[in-house]
C-alpha positions as CSV (number, residue, x, y, z in Angstrom):
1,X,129.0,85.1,91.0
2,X,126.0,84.4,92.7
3,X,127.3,81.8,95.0
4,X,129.3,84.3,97.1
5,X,126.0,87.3,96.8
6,X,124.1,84.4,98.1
7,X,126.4,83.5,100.7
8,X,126.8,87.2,102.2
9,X,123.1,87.8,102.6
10,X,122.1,84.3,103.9
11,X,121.4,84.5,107.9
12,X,122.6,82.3,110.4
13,X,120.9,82.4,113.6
14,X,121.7,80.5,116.8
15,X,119.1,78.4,118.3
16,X,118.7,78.7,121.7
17,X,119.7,76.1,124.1
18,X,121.4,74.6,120.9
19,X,124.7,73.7,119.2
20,X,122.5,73.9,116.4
21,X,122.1,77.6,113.8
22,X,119.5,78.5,111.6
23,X,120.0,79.0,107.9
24,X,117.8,81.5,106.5
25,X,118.5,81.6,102.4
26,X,117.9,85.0,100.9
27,X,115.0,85.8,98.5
28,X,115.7,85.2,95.0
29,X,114.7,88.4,93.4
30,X,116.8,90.2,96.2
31,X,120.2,88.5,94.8
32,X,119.1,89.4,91.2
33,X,118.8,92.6,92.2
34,X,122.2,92.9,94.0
35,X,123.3,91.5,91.0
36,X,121.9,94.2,88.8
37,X,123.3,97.0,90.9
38,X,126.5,95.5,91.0
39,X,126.8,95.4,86.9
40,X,125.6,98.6,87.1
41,X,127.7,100.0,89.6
42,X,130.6,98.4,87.1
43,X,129.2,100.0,84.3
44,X,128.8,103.5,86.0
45,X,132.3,103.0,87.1
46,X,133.9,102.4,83.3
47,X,131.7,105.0,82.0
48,X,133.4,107.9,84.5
49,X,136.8,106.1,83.8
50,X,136.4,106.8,80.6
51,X,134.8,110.0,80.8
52,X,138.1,111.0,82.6
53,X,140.5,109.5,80.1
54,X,139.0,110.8,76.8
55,X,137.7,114.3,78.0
56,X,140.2,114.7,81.0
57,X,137.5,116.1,83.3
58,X,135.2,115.0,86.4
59,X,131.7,114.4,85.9
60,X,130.1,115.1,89.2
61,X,127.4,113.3,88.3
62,X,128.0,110.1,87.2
63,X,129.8,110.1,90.3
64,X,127.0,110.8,92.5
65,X,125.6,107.6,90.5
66,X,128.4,105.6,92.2
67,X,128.2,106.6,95.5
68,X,124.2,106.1,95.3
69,X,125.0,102.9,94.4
70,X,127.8,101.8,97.3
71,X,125.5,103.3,99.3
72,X,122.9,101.1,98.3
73,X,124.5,97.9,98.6
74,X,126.1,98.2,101.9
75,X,122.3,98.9,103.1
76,X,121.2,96.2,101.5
77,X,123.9,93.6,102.9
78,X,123.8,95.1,106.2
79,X,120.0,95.3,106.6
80,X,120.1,91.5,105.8
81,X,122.3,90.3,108.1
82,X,120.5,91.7,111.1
């Protein structure tokens, strides 16, 4: 799992003048962290599917856990990659 989290946020620049790019490998805490928030983003995700099968209702809020979340992450590998 932490090959391709490690892949998406490494940074590969082009040298100038050069056939040559720049491999800049991401922090380790920040792939633990994107690891955390995607298990958590997994777990938020069962718990509101299971919310919905056993009490057959929406829960707005655990919802607004998961969109946080996305939200979150597609900051995080965006803001690397620039």
């Amino acid at each position: 799992m932490a090959d391709w989290i490690k892949r998406a946020l490494t940074r590969r620049r082009p040298r100038q003048g050069s056939r040559n790019v720049r491999v800049e490998e991401p922090d380790e805490r920040l792939v633990l962290g994107v690891k955390f928030l995607i298990c958590l983003l997994f777990c938020l995700t069962s718990l509101e599917i299971v919310h919905l099968v056993i009490l057959r209702t929406w829960n707005s809020e655990v919802f607004a856990g998961i969109s946080g979340l996305v939200g979150t992450l597609t900051g995080l590998f965006l803001g690397q990659k620039t």
